[in-house]
N, C-alpha and C positions, 0 to 999 in steps of 0.2 A: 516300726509303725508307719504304715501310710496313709495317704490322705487324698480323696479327690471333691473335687470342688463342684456342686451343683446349683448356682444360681444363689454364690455365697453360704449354702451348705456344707461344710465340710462331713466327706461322707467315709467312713474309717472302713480297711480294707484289709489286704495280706495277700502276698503269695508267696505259697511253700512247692518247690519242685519245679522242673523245667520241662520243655517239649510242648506238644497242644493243648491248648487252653481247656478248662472245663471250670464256668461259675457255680458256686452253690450258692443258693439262695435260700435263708433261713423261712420258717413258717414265724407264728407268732407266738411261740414261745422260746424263740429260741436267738440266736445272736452268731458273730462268726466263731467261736469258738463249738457251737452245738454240734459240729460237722468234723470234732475231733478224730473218730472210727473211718471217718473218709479221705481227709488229707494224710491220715499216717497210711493209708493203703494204697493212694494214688499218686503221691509226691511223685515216687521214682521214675514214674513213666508220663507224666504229666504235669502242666503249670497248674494248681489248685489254686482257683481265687475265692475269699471267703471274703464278704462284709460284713457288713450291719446297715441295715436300713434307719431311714432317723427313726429314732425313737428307740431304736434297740441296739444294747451293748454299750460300744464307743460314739456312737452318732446321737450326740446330744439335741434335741429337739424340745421348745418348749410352748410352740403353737400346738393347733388341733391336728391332730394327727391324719391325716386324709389320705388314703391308700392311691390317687391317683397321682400322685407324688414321686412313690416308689421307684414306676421304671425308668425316672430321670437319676435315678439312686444310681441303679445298675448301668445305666448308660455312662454314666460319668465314669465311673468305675471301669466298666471296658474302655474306654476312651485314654485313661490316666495308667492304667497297665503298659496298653499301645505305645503312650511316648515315653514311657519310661523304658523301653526295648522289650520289653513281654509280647506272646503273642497279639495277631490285631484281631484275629477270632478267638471264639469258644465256645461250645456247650453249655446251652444255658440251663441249670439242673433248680426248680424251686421245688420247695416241701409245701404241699398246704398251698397260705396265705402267698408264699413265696413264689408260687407255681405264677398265679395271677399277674405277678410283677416281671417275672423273668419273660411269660408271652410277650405281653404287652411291649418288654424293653425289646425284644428279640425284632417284635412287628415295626417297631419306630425304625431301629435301627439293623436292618440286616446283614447288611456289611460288617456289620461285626460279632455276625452268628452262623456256626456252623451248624449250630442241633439245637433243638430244647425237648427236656423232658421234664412230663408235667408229673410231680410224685402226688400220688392222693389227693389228686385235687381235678377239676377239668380246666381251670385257669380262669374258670370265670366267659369264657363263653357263651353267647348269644345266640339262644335254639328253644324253642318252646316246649318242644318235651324234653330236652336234658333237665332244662331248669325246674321242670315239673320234679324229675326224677332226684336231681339233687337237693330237692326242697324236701320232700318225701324221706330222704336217706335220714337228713337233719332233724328233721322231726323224731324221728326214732332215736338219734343220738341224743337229744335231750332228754331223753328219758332215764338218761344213764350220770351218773358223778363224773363229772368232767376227768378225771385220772384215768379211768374205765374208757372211756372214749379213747386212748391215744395209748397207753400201756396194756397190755393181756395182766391179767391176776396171776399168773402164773407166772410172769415172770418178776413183777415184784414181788412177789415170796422168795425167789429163788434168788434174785441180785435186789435186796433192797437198798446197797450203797449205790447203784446206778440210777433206778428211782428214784431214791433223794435227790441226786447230784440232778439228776430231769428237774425233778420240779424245783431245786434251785436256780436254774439255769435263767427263767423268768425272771427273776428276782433282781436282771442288771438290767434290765428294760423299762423307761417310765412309758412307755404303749403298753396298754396290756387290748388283748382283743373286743373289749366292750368298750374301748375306746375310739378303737379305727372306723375311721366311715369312708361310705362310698368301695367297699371291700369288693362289689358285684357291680359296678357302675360303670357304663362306657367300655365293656367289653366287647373283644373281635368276632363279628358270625363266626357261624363253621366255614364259610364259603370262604370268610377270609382267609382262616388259618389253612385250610386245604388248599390254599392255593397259594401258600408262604415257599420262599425260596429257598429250607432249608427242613430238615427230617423232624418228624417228631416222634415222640414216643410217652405213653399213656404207661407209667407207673403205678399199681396198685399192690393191694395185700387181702391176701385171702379172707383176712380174719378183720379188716377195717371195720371199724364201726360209725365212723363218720361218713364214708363215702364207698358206695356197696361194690362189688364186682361189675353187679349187673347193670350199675348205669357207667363203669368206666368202657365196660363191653360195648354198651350202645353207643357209645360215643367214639368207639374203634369203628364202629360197621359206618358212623356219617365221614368220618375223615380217614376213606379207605387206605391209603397211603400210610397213614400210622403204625406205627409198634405198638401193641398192647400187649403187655408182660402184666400178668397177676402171681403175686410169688406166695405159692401156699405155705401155710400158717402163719406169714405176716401180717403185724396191726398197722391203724395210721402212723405212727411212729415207727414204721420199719429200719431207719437210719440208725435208727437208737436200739433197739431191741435184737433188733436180726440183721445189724450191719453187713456179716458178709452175705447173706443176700440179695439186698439193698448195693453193696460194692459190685457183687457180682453182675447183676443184671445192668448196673452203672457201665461196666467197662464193657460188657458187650457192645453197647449203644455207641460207646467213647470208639472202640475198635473199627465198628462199620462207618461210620462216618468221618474219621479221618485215613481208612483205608480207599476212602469213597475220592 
């Protein structure tokens, strides 16, 4: 068990595997263990770092939970790997809610980011018609039973003990997502992020239903520089459901940028 310190926070960590770094960074239902399907596929060729942000998992928290917090989370955390002898970069990989936190920590602190890639999420970005477009996505997604939004139906029929174990995974977090404020607050322009000193890459799933194709596409065409990988028949939850596509298109990104 490890531990790094963010301004008297103790923010709970792990790394499994050696070689260049790659953080994952949980969404909001999830904690470092959710990224189980990813550190058993990257360990061998890679340092996998997983946390918990406060409020989730081991990172006890019991103020208000305020997402502008987070990418002091992840900073520390690269920082506390570093003088421990771990890599002093890495791939900043967030899911969702995660995506938000991993930019942000990435823009604080660049020196100690080689990549980031935003999975199903735009990170919270500052554009007038993204924000249009991923208001619009969300609207639709509320029309839906929150399990619907993030698993296919199909596939819990077909693995309903993975299902459960999903929707228990929540269960070790006192954040639950109607909790978190400020989630969209004090995000980076596009100008900003397209003019960051390290590669990005737009994660999506065909089948998302919280966040559409067509506004991760338009947001590939403003930060032309970008990766955008849409991996057909994956949902928001592609880590979980369709891991090795999810791993797949992970180590591509993981291979050019430290081939780079």
């Amino acid at each position: 068990m490890s531990w790094a310190d963010n301004d008297g926070v103790r923010v709970y960590y792990e790394v499994n595997g050696s070689g260049p770094g790659v953080l994952l960074v949980h969404g909001s239902g999830g904690h470092h263990a959710a990224w189980w399907q990813q550190v058993a596929a990257l360990r061998d060729d890679y340092s996998v770092i997983t946390l918990d942000l406060r409020g989730f998992g081991c990172t006890r928290w019991g103020e208000e939970h305020d997402a502008r917090s987070f990418p002091g989370d992840v900073v520390a955390v690269l920082d506390a790997v570093a003088a421990d002898g771990g890599p002093d970069r890495a791939v900043l990989a967030g899911q969702s809610i995660g995506a938000a936190a991993a930019l942000r920590a990435a823009l604080r602190r660049p020196d100690r980011v080689a990549g980031v890639v935003l999975a199903h999420s735009l990170g919270g970005m500052r554009h007038e018609e993204l924000a249009a477009l991923v208001l619009a996505d969300r609207a639709e997604a509320e029309k839906l039973p929150v399990l619907d939004r993030l698993l296919t139906s199909a596939f819990r029929e077909r693995r309903p003990d993975l299902a459960f174990l999903f929707r228990q995974m929540g269960t070790f977090n006192t954040a639950r997502m109607q909790d978190l404020r400020n989630l969209n607050s004090d995000g980076p322009a596009v100008e900003e992020v397209s003019a960051a000193p390290f590669p990005v890459m737009l994660l999506a799933g065909e089948k998302d239903a919280v966040l559409s194709p067509g506004t991760v596409r338009r947001a590939g065409e403003l930060l032309p520089a970008a990766r955008v990988e849409i991996v057909p028949g994956a949902p928001h939850s592609m880590y979980w459901e369709t891991p090795d596509l999810f791993n797949e298109a992970l180590r591509k990104f993981l291979a050019e940028v430290y081939a780079g």
